[in-house]
C-alpha positions in Angstrom: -62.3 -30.5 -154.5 -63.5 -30.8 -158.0 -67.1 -31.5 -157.1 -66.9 -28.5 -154.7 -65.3 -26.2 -157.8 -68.3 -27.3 -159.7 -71.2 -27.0 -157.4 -69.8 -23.1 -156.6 -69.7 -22.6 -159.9 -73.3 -23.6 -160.4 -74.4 -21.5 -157.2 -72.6 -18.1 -159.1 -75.8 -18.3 -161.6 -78.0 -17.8 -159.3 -79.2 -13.8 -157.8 -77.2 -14.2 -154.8 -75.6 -11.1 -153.0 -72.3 -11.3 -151.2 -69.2 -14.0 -151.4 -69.5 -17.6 -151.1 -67.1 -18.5 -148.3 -68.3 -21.9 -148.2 -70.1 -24.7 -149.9 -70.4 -28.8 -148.5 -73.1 -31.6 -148.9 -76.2 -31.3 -146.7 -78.9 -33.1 -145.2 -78.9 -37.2 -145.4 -82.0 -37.3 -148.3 -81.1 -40.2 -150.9 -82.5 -38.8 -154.1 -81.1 -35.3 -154.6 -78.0 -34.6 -154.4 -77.8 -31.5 -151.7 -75.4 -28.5 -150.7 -75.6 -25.9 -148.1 -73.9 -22.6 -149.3 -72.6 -19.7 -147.3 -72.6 -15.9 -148.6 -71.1 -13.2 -146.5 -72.9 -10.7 -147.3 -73.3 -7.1 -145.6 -75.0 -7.9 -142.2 -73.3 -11.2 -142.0 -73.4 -14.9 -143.3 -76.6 -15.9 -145.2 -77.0 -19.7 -145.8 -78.6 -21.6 -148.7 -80.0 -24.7 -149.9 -78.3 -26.1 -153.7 -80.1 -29.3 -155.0 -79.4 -31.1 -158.2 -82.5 -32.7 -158.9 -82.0 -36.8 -159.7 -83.4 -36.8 -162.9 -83.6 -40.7 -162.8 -86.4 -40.6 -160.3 -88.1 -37.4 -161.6 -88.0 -37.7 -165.6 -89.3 -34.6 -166.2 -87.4 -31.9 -163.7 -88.8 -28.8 -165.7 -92.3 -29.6 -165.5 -91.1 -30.5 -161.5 -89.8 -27.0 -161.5 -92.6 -25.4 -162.6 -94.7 -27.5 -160.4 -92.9 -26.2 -157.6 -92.7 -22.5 -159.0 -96.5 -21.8 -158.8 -96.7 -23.8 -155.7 -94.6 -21.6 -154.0 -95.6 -18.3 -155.5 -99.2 -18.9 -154.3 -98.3 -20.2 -151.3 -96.3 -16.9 -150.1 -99.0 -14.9 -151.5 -101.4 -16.1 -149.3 -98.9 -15.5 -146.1 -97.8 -12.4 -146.9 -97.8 -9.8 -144.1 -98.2 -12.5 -141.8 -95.6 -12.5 -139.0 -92.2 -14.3 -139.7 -93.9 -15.3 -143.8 -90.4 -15.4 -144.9 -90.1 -19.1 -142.8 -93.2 -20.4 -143.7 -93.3 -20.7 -147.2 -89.9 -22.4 -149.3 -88.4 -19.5 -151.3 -86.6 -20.3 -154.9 -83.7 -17.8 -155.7 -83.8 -17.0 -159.5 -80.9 -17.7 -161.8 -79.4 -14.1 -163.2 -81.3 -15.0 -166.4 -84.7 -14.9 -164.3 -85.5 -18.5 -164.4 -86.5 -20.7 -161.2 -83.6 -23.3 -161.9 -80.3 -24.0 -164.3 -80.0 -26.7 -166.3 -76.1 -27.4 -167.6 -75.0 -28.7 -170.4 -75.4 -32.7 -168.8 -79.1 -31.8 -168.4 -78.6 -31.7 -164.8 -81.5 -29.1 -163.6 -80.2 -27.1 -159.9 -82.2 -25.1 -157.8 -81.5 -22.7 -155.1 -83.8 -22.3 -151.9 -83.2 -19.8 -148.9 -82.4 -21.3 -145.8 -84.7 -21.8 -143.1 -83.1 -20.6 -140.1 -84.2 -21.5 -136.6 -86.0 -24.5 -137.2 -85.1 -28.0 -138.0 -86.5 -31.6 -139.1 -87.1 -34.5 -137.7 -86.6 -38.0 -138.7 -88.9 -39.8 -136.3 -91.8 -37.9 -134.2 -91.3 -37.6 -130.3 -94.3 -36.3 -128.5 -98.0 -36.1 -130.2 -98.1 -32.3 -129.9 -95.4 -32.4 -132.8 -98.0 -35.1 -134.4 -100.4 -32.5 -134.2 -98.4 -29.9 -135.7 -97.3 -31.9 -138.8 -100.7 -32.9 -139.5 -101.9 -28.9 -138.8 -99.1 -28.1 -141.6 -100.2 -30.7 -144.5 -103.9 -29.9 -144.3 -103.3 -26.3 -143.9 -101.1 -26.7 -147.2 -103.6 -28.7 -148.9 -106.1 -26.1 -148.1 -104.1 -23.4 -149.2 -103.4 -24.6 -152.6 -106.8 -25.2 -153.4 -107.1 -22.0 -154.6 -104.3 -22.7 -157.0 -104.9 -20.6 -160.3 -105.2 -23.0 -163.2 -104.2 -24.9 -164.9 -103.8 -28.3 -163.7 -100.1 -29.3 -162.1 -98.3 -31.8 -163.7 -98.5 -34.8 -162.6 -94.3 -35.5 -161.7 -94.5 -39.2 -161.1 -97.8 -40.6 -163.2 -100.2 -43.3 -161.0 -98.4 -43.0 -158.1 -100.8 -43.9 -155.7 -102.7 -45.8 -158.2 -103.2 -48.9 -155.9 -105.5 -51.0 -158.3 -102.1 -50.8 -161.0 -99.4 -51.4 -158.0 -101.6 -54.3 -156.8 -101.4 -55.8 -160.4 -98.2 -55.4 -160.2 -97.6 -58.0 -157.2 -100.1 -60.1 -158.9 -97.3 -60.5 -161.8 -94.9 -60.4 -159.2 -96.4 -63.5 -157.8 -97.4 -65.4 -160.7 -93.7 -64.7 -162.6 -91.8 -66.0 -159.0 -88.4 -64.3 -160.7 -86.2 -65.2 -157.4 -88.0 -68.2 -156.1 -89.6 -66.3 -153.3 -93.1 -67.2 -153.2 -92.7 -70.2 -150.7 -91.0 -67.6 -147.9 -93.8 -64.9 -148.7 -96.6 -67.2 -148.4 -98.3 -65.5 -145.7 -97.6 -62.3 -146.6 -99.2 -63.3 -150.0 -102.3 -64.7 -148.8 -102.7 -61.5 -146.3 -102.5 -59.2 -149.3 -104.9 -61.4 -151.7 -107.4 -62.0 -148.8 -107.7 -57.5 -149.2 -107.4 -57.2 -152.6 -110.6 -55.1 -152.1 -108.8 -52.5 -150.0 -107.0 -51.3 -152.9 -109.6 -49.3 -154.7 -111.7 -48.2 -151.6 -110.5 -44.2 -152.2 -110.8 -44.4 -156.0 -114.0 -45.8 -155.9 -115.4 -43.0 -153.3 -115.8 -40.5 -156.3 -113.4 -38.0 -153.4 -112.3 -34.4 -155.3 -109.2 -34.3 -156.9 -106.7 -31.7 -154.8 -103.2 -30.2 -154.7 -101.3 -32.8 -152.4 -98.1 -33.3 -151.4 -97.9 -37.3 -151.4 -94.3 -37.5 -149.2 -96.2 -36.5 -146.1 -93.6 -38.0 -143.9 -93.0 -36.5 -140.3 -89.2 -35.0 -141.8 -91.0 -33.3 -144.6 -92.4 -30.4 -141.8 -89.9 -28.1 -140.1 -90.5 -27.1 -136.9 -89.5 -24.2 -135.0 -86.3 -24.6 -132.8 -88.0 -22.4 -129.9 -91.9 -23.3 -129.8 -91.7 -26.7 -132.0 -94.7 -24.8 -134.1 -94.7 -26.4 -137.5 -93.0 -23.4 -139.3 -92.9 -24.8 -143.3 -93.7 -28.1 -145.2 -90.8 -28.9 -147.3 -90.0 -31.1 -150.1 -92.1 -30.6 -152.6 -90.8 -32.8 -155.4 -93.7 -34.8 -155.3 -96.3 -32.0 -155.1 -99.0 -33.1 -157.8 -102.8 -33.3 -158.5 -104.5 -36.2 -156.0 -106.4 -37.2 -153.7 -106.2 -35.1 -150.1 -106.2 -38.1 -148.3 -103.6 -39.7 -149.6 -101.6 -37.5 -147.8 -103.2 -38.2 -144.2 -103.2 -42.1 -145.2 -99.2 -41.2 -145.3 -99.4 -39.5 -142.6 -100.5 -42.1 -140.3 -98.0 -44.8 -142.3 -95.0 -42.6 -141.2 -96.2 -41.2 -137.5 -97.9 -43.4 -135.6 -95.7 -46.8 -135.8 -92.8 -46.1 -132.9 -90.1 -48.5 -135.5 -88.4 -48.4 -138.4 -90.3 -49.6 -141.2 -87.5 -52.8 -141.8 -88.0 -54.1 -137.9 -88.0 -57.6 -137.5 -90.0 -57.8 -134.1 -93.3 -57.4 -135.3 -94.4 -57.3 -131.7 -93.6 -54.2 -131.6 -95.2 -52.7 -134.5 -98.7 -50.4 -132.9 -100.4 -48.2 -134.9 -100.4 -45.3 -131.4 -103.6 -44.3 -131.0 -102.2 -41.0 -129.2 -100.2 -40.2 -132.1 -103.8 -41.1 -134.4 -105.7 -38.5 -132.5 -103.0 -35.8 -132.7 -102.4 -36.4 -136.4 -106.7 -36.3 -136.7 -107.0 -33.2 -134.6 -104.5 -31.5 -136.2 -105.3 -32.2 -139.7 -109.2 -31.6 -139.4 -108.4 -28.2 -137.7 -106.7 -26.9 -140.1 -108.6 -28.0 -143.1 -112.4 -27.0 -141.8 -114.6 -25.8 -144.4 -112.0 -27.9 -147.0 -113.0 -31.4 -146.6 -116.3 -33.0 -148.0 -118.3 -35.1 -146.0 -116.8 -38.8 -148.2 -113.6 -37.4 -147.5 -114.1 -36.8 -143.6 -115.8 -40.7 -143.8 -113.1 -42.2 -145.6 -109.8 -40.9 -143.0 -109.3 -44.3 -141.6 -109.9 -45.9 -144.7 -107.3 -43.8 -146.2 -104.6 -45.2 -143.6 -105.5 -48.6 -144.5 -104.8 -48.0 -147.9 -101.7 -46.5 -148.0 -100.4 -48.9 -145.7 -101.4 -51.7 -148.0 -100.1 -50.3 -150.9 -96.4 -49.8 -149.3 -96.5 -53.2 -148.5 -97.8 -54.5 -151.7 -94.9 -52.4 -153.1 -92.0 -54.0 -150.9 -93.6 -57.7 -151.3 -94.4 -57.5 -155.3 -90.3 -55.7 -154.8 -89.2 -58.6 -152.8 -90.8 -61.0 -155.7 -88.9 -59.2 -158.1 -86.0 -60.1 -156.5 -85.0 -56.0 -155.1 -85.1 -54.8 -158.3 -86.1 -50.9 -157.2 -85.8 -50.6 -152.9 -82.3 -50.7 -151.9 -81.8 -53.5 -149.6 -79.0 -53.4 -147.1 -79.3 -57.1 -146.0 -81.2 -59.9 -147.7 -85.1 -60.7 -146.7 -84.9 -56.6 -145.9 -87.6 -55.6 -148.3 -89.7 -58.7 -147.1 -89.7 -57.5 -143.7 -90.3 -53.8 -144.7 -93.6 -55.9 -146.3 -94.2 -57.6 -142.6 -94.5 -54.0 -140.6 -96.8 -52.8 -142.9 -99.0 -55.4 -142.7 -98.5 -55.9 -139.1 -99.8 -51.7 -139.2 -103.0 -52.8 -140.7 -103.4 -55.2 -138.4 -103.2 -53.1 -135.9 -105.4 -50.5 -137.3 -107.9 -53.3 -137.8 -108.4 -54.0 -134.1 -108.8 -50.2 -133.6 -110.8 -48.8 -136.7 -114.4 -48.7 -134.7 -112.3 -46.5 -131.8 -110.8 -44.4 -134.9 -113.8 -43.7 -136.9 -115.5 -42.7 -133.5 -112.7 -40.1 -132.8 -113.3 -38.5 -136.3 -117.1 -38.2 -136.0 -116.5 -36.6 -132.3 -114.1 -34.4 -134.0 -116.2 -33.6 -136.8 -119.1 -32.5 -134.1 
């Protein structure tokens, strides 16, 4: 009850009309900590979103904040007087002081969003016309934002998909041995040494730096409870300056493998070539006009790479002894390693058929 106390007492900062009537955790995310309030107001109940931001993950939650602040102030200008632009873009409530989050006296910084009513998330994609809808979402965010005012975002989490450093990093990983490991991820070793290459291909490309999103899992895009039209991306914590194909390497990580990313039968870790094309169409519709030639080239590429850089992360993790992924069960983070490269594998054996698909798409 004295967590409850507190949070409503948090929530009373904030321009809110109306009573609370009720206040509870929310959503199963493991970083923030998250509440869904309930205001009576006038014409009824009104529901919003309270987050305390984990301030371990994200050092620096004010320049976050303002991160997220101009994101979503340009965003909603660009929809406004579109139909239903009150879904489509996240809206931050303002403290009563004006400001776009509270930070208390334990340097704890909260936020406030509206609800999004109607529409929902999902933790795992079902068909590929949702596939296509995600992918529609991202890219037409990316685009969006490229007409973000200066100056320059912050950049929340520094070299995060710097995949030259994180592949030093399992090089250290390997040569310290902390836990004794190496012998057990032998193969998994020699599979990422052998494409040690792989790890620069996108910074090497000389691609544009964009606006991008970098959490482009399938959950991160709501979709609309009656038409399962991709309504508003969400989650923009990680919402920093990049490369734009980052996010569709992510993409393609997340969506097209039909397991979880700890399965132990590797038989049954595919890379769906239906779920490919959707996230493909989709993304290159909506970001027509957006995307440079290199960039266009370097799509499959760009899945590769992100694959090989989660996995690097989970084996040099493994190494470490589980130092940073929670691990439920021991070898857990080794076989996290396994799907990933069992991904690339099987976007290895279909790369000519995927690079094909883009050029037709590009036609």
């Amino acid at each position: 009850m004295g967590k409850e106390n507190n949070v409503g007492a948090v929530i009373a900062l904030f321009q809110i009309p109306g009573e609370l009537s009720a206040i509870a955790p929310y959503g199963a995310g493991h970083i923030n900590d998250t509440y869904c309030a309930v205001f009576q107001a006038a014409d009824g109940p009104v529901r919003f979103i309270l987050q305390r931001i984990n301030h371990n993950v994200f050092r620096n939650p004010a320049a976050l904040m303002e991160n997220i602040q101009r994101v979503t102030s340009h965003l909603a200008g660009q929809v406004a007087g579109e139909p239903d632009s009150g879904r489509r873009v996240l809206t931050l409530i303002p403290t009563h002081d004006g400001r776009a989050w509270h930070a208390d006296a334990e340097a704890n910084h909260w936020r406030v969003y509206r609800f999004i009513e109607n529409a929902r998330t999902y933790e795992a994609v079902e068909t590929p016309w949702q596939a296509f809808q995600a992918a529609q979402a991202f890219g037409r965010f990316q685009k969006t934002l490229a007409g973000l005012p200066a100056p320059r975002l912050h950049d929340t989490i520094p070299d995060f998909h710097h995949t030259p450093k994180r592949f030093a990093t399992l090089e250290q990983a390997i040569a310290a041995d902390v836990a004794g490991r190496a012998i057990e991820a032998a193969l998994e070793i020699e599979f990422a040494l052998t494409r040690k290459a792989l790890a620069g291909v996108l910074l090497d490309a000389n691609l544009p730096e964009r606006v991008t999103h970098n959490d482009t899992k399938f959950n991160n895009v709501m979709l609309d409870d009656s038409t399962d039209e991709a309504i508003c991306v969400i989650d923009l914590d990680t919402v920093m300056p990049g490369l734009a194909l980052y996010d569709f390497g992510d993409m393609v990580r997340t969506t097209t493998s039909p397991v979880q990313e700890d399965e132990r039968d590797l038989s049954k870790v595919t890379m769906q070539f239906p779920m490919f094309e959707a996230l493909a169409r989709g993304y290159l519709a909506s970001t027509q006009g957006f995307l440079t030639k290199a960039e266009k080239q370097h799509l499959v590429s760009a899945a590769k790479l992100i694959a090989f850089e989660q996995g690097i992360r989970f084996l040099a993790d493994y190494l470490a002894g589980d130092t940073y992924y929670k691990v439920h069960r021991a070898g857990q983070n080794l076989d996290r390693c396994r799907t990933q490269f069992k991904l690339i594998e099987s976007i290895e054996q279909q790369e000519e058929r995927m690079n094909r698909l883009i050029e037709s798409i590009e036609e």
